[in-house]
N, C-alpha and C positions, 0 to 999 in steps of 0.2 A: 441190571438193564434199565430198571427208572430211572436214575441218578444220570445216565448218557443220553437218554430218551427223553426227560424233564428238560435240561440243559440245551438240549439240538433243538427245543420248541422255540426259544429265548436267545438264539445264536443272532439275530440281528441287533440284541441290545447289548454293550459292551459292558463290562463287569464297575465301568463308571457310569454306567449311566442309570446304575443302581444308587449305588455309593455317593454318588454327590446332585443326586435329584431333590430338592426342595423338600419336598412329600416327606420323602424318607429320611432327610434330614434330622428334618422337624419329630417326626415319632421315634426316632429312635434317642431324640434328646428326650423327649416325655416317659419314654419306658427305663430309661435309664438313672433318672434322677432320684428313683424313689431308693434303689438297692444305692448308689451313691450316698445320699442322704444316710441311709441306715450304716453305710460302713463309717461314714465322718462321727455320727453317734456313739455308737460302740463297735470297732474293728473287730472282736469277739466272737459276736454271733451273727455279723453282717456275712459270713459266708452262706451257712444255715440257711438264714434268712434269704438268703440272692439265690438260693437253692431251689428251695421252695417256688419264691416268688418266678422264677423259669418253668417249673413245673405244674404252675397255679391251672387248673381248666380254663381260664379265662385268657392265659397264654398261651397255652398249647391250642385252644379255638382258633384263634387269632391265625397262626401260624397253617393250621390247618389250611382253614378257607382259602390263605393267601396261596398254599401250597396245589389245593385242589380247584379252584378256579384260574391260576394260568394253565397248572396242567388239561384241565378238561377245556378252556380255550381252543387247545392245539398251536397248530403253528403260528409263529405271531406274524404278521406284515410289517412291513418295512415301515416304521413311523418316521416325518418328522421330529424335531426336537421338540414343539408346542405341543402336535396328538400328544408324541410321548411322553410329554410331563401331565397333561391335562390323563393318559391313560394311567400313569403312577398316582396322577389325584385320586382318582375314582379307588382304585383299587389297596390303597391303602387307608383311604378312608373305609371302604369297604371292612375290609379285613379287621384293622386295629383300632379307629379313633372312635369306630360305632359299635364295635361287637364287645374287642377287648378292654378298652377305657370306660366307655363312656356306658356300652350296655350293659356293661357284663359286671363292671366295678362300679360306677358311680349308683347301677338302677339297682345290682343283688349285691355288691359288697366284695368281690373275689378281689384276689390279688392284692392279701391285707397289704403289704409297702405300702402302694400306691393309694388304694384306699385310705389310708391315713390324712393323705394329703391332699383329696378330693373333703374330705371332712373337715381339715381345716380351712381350704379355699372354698367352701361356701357351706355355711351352716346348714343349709337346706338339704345335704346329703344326711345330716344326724338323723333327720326325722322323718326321710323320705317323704319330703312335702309333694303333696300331690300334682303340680304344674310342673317341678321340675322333673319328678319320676315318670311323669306320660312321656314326657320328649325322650327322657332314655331310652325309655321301652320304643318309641318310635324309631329312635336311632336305628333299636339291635333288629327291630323283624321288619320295616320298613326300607331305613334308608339304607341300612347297609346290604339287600338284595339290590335294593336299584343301583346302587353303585359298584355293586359286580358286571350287573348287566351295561351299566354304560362303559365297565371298561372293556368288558366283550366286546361292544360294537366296536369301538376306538381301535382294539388290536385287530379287531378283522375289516375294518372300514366300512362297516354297514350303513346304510342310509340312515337307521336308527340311530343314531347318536346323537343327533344334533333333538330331535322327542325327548330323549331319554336323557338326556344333560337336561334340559331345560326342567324337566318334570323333579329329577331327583334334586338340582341347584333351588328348586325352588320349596322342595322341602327340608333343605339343608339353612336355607335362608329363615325359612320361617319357624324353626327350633332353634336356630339363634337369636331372634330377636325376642321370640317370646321367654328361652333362659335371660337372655341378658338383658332385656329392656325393663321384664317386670320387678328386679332389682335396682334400677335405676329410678324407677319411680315409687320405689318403695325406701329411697335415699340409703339404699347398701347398707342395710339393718343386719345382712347375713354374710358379708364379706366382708374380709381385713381391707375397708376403703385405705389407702393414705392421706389422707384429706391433710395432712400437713406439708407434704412431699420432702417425707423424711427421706427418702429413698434409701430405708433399711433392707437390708438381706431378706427379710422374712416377706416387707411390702412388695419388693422386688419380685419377690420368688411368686408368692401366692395372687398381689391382686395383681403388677403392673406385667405380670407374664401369664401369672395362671387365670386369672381373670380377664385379662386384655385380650390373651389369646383368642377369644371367642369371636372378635373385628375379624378377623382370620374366615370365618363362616358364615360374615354379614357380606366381605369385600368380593371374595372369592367366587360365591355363588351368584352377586348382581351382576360382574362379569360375565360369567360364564353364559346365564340365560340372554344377557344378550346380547353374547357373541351367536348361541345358539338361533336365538331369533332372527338374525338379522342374517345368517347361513340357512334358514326356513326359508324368508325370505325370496332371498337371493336364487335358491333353487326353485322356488314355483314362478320366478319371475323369467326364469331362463327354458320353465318348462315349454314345449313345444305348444300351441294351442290348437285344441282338436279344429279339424271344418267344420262350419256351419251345416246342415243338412236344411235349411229350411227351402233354401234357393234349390234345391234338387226337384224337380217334378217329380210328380207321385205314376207311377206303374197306370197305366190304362189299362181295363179290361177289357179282354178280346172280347168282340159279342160273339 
């Protein structure tokens, strides 16, 4: 009965508008790369391995939350295509890029694959340096609740959303710049920079994608906050304005 009950919550989003939404795009190319990678290595023990790495907690988490925050949602509303990508933002950032990546593997290490590959794309995962391990950990108990919560508002169309985008975009925004800027100013001491732009496999892979990718979290979030603000905006400017009472005379008292 959950499997047709789960399903009949999710009946206004068509089975593409899972499959070819951005969001999901995007995470399922980064979950995927690491068992790929390990099969192009050794074909052998890349099944073993792609075993595991499905069964790692930090996957099976991942999977969870996504599974139990649409279901406790309930039924979803009728989105737009923009709610509906900006509600696949939320909630798969939610789920996977803050709990399963980024909290779960870059901050404790799960999901050796991938882990590997977070350790070559920036040295600062070998040693759990201190600035970059707090934004983890901000990711996995932080952002990644607010960004359940603003996919909540988004599938039920709560006034809240446009708070709750702003607030969670803006701490989305500023765990991006402080990972990626304080390497920039530190001249990429801890990432495979290309500084030749050889544009080898490895520069490709790890800085000009794995590295790069983090503009993704500087672009996305200035948007959004102020798409958000300026729909704050927009709705107290439209809000009704109470009457004045000063102009009202005040009650006489009978003698």
């Amino acid at each position: 009965a959950f499997v047709p009950s789960y399903f009949g919550k999710l009946n206004n989003m068509a089975i593409t508008d899972y499959l070819f939404d951005p969001t999901a795009l995007f995470v399922f190319g980064c979950l995927t790369v690491a068992p790929a990678m390990a099969f192009l290595e050794n074909p052998e023990t890349a099944v073993a391995h792609t075993i595991s790495y499905l069964l790692d907690p930090a996957m099976l988490a991942g999977f969870a939350v996504l599974t139990l925050t649409t279901w406790g949602t309930g039924r979803w509303e009728k989105l737009s295509g923009h709610n509906r990508r900006l509600a696949m933002w939320f909630l798969l950032n939610g789920s996977f890029i803050h709990i399963t990546m980024d909290g779960m593997t870059g901050g404790w290490h799960f999901l050796d694959l991938l882990d590997k590959h977070y350790r070559t794309l920036d040295q600062r995962f070998n040693t759990d340096e201190a600035t970059s391990w707090l934004i983890t950990q901000l990711e996995l108990f932080i952002m990644a609740p607010l960004c359940l919560l603003t996919f909540r508002a988004y599938v039920k169309n709560s006034p809240s959303k446009y708070p709750l985008n702003l607030l969670t975009s803006t701490f989305q925004l500023l765990g991006a710049v402080f990972f990626f800027g304080t390497e920039i100013i530190n001249d990429f001491v801890n990432v495979p920079a290309d500084r030749e732009f050889a544009f080898t496999f490895h520069h490709l892979l790890y800085f000009w994608f794995g590295y790069g990718a983090n503009v993704i979290w500087i672009v996305i979030p200035i948007y959004l906050m102020w798409s958000s603000y300026s729909s704050i905006v927009t709705k107290l400017e439209a809000a009704p304005v109470p009457k004045s009472t000063n102009n009202i005379p005040k009650r006489q008292k009978s003698k």
